[in-house]
VOZA-863317 format. One line per 10 residues: number of its first residue (from 1); their letters; for each residue x, y, z of N, C-alpha, C. Coordinates in pm, 1 decimal. Each point is the difference from the previous one (the first is absolute). Layout:
NUM = A = X:Y:Z:X:Y:Z:X:Y:Z; ...
! end
This chain:
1 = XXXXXXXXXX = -2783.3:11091.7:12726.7:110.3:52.1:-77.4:-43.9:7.2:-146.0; 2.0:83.2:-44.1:-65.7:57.3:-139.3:97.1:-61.1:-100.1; 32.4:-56.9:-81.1:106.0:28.2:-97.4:-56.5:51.3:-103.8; 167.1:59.2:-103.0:-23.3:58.7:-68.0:-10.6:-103.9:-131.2; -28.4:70.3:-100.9:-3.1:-115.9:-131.1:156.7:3.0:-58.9; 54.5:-108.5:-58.0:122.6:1.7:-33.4:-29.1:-4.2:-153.6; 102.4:134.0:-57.4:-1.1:31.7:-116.6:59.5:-140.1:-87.7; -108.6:-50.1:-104.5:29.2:-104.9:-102.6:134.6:48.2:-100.6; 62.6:-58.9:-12.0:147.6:11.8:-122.8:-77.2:-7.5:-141.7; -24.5:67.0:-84.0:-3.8:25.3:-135.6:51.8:-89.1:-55.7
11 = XXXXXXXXXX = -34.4:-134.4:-54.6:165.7:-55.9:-105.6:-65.2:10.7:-141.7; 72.8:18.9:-116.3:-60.8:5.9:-134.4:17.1:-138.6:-7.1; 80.6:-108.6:26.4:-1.2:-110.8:-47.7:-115.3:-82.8:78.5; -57.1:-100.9:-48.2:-125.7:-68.8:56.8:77.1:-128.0:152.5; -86.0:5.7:112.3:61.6:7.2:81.1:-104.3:-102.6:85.4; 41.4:-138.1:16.5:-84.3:-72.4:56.2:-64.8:7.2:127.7; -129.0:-27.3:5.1:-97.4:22.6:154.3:113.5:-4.3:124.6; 39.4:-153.0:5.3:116.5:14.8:125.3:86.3:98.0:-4.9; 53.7:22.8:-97.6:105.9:121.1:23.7:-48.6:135.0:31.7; -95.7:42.4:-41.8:-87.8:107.8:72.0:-24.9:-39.9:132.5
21 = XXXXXXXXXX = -45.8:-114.3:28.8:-43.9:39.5:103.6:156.2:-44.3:124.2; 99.1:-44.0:-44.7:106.9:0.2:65.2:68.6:123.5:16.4; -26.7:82.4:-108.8:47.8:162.2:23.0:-76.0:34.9:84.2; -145.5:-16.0:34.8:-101.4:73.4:126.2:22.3:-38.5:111.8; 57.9:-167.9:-1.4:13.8:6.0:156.0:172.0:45.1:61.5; 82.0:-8.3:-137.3:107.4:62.2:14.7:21.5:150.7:94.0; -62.1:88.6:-111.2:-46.0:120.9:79.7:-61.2:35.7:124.9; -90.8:-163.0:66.5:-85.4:28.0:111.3:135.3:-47.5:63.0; 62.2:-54.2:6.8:96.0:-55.8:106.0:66.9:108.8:22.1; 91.9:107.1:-102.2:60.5:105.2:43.9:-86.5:61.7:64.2
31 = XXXXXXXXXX = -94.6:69.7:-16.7:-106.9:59.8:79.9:-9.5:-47.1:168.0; -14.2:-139.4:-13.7:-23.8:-70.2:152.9:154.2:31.9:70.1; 72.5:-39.2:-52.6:128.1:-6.4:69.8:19.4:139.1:68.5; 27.9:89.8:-107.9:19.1:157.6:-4.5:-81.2:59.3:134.9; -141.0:-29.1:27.8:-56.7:12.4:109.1:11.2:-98.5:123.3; 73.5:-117.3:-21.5:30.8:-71.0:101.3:125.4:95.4:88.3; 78.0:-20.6:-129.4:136.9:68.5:37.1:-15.8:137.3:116.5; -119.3:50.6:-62.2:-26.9:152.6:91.2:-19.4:1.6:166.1; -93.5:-161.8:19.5:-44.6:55.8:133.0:115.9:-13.1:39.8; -69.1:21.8:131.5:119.8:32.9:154.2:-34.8:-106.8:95.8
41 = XXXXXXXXXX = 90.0:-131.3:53.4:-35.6:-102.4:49.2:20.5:62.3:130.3; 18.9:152.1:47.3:-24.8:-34.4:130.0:-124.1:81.3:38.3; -96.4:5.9:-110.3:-124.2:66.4:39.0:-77.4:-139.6:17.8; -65.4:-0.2:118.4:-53.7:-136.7:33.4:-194.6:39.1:6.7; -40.2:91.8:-100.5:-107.3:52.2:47.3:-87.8:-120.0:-97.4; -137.0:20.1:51.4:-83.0:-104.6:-137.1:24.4:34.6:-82.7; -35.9:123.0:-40.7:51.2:27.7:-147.4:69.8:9.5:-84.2; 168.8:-1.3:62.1:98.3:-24.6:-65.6:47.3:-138.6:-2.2; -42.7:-61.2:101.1:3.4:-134.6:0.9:-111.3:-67.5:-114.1; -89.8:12.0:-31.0:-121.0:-70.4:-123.3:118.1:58.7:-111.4
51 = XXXXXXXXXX = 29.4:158.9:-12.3:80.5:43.4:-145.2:47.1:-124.2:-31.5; 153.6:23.3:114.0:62.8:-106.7:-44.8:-18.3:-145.2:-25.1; -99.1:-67.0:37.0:-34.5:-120.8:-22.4:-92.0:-18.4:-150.0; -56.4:92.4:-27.0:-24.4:32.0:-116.6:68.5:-10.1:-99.9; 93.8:93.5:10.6:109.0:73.8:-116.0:65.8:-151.7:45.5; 13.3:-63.4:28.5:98.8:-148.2:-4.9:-54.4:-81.0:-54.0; -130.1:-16.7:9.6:-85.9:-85.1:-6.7:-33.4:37.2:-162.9; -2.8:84.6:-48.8:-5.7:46.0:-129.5:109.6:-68.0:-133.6; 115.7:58.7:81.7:120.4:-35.1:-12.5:12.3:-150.8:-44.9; -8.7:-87.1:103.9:19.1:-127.9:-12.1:-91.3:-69.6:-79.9
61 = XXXXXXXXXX = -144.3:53.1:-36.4:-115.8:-79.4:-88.0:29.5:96.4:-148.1; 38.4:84.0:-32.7:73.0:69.2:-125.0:105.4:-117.9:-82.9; 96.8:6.2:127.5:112.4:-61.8:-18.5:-56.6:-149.2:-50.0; -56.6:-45.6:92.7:-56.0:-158.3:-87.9:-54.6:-24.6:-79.6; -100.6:135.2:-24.0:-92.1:-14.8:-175.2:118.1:-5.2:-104.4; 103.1:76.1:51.0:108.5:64.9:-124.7:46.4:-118.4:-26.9; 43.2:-83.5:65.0:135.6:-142.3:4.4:-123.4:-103.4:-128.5; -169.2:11.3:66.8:-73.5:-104.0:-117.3:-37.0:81.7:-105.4; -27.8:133.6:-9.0:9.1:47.0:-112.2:150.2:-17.0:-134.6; 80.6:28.0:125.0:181.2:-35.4:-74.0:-19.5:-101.6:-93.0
71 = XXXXXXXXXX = -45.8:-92.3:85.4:13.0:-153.9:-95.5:-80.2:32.7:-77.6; -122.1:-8.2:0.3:-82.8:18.0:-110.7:76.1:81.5:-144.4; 29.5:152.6:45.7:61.1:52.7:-105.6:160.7:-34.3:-72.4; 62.2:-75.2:87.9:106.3:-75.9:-59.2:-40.9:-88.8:-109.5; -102.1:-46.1:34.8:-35.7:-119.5:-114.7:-72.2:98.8:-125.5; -123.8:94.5:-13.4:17.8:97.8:-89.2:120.8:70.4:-71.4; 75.0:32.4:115.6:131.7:85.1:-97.0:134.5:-66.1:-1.0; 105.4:-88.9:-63.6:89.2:-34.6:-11.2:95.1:119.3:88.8; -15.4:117.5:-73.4:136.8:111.7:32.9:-21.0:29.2:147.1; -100.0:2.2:89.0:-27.9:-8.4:185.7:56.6:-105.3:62.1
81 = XXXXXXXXXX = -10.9:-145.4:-65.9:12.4:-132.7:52.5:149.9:48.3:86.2; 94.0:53.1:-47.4:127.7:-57.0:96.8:2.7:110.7:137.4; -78.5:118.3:-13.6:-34.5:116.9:70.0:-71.3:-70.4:92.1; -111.7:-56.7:-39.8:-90.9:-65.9:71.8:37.5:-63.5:133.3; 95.6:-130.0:-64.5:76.0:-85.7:67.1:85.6:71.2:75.8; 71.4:111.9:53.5:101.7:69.1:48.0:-121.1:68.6:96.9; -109.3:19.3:-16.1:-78.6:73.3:97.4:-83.4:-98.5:80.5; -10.1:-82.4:-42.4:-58.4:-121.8:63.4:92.4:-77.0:96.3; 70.6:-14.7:-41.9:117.8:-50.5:87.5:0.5:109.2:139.0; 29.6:78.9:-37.7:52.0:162.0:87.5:-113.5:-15.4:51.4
91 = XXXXXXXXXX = -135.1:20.5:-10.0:-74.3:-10.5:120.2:-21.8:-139.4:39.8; 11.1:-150.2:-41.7:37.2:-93.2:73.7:-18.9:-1.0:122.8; 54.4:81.7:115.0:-2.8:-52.4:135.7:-127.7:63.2:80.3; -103.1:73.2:-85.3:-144.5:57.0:26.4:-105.0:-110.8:58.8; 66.4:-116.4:-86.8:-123.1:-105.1:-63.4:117.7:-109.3:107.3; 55.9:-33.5:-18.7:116.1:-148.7:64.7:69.3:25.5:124.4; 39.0:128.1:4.3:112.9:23.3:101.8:-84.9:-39.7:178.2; 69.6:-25.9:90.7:-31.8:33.6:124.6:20.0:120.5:14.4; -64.8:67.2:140.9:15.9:97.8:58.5:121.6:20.5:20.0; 43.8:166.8:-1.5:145.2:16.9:29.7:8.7:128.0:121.1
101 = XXXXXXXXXX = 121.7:8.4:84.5:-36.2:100.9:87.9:16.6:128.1:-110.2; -99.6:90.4:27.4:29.0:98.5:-72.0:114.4:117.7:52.6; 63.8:18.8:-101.0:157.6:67.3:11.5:-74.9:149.2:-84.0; -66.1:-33.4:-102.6:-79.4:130.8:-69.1:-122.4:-58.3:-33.6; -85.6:126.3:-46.2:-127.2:21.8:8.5:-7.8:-135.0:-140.6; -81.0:-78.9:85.1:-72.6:-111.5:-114.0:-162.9:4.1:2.8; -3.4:-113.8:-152.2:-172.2:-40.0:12.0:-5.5:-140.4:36.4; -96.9:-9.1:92.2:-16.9:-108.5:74.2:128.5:-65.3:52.8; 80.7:78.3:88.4:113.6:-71.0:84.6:107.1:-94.6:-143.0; -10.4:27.6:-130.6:38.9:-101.1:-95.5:32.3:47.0:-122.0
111 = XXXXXXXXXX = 5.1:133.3:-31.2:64.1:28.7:-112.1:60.7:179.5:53.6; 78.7:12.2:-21.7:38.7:144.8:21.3:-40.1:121.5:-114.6; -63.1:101.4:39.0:-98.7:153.7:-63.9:104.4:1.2:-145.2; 110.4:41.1:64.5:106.5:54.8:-94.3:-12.4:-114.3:-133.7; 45.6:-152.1:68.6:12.7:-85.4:-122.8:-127.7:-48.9:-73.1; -125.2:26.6:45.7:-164.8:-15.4:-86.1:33.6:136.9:-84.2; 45.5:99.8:40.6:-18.7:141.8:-79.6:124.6:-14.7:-114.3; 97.3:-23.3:17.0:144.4:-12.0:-131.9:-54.9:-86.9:-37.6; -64.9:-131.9:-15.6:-46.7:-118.6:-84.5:-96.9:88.4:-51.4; -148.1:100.8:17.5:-74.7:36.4:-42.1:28.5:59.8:-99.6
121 = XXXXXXXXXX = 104.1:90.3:7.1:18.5:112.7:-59.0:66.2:-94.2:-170.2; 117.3:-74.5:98.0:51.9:-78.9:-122.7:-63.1:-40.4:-111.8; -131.8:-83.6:33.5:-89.2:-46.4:-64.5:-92.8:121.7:-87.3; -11.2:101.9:59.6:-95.8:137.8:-64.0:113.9:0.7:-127.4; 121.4:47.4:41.6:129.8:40.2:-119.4:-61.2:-102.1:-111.3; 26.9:-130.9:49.7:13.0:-96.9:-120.8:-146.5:24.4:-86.0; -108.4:3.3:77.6:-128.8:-17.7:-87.7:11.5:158.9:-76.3; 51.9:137.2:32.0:19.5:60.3:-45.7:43.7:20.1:-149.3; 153.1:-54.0:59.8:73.1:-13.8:-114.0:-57.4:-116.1:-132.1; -100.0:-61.4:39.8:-38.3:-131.8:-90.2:-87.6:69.4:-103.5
131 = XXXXXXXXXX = -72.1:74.1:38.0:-129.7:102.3:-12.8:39.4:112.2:-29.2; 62.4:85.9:-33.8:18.3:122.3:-16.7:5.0:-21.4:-123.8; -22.1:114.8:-74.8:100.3:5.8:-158.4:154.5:29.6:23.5; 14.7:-15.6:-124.6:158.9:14.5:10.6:34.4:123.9:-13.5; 122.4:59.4:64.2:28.1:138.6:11.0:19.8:40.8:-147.9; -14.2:125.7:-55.6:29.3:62.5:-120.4:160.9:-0.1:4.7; 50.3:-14.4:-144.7:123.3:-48.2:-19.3:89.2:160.6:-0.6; 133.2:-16.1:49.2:12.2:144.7:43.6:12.7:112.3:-117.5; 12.7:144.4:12.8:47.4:82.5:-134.7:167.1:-43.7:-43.6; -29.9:-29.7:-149.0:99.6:-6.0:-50.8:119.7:99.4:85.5
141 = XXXXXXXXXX = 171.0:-74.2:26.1:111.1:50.8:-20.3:27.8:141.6:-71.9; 24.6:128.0:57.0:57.8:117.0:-126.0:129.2:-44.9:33.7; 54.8:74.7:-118.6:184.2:-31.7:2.0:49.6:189.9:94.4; 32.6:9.3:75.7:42.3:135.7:43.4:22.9:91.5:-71.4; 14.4:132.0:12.7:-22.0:111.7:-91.3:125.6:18.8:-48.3; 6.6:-11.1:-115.8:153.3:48.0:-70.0:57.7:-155.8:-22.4; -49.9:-73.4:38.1:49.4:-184.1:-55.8:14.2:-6.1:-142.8; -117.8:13.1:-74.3:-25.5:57.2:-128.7:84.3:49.6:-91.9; 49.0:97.3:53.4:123.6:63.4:-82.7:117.6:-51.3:42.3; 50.7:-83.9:97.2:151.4:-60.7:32.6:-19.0:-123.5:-117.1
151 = XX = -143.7:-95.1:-5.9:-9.5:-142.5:-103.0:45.3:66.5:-116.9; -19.0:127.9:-73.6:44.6:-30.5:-119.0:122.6:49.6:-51.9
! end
């Protein structure tokens, strides 16, 4: 399975090693999932069978770099720390949980696709928003046409 390279985020503000590299495995996890999500569990052939064990298997070692990268960059950036903690928690049952019968598509019988992907994404927003510049402040207010002449 070839992958593709995942496009790096630009930030103008200076942006610690962990947090880069928590944005890379961020991005690899959507990637893994996104192709987990695709196969078809009732193709039982080798090859769709390795995909999927792959694309899970991706998934779930992404997901765990991200949780020790997390920490790491919590302790670099104050403004991540409570983001951090809210995504760490949320994947929590990856690392602790027992097996559960699966009701929807999970990684490793122990965390559900959907809830690794809304924690991911959550976490992308926040490092986003930490990192971005700030939006340009909007165009001044006009007063409507003919306002002008009613003020005086």
């Amino acid at each position: 399975m070839q992958q593709r390279p995942v496009e790096r985020i630009q930030y103008p503000v200076p942006v610690g090693p962990s947090t880069i590299k928590l944005v890379d495995h961020l991005g690899a996890i959507l990637e893994a999932c996104a192709t987990f999500a695709q196969c078809n569990p009732c193709d039982l052939s080798e090859e769709a069978v390795g995909t999927t064990r792959r694309a899970e298997l991706a998934a779930i070692t992404h997901l765990l770099q991200a949780r020790d990268c997390a920490r790491d960059a919590a302790r670099e950036d104050w403004r991540l720390a409570d983001s951090i903690g809210h995504f760490i928690a949320g994947t929590e049952a990856l690392e602790h949980a027992g097996a559960m019968e699966p009701r929807e598509l999970t990684l490793g019988r122990r965390l559900a696709v959907t809830t690794a992907v809304e924690w991911t994404h959550y976490l992308l927003q926040t490092c986003d928003a930490a990192y971005r510049p700030p939006l340009p402040a909007p165009p001044p207010a006009y007063a409507p046409y003919g306002a002008h002449a009613t003020a005086a």
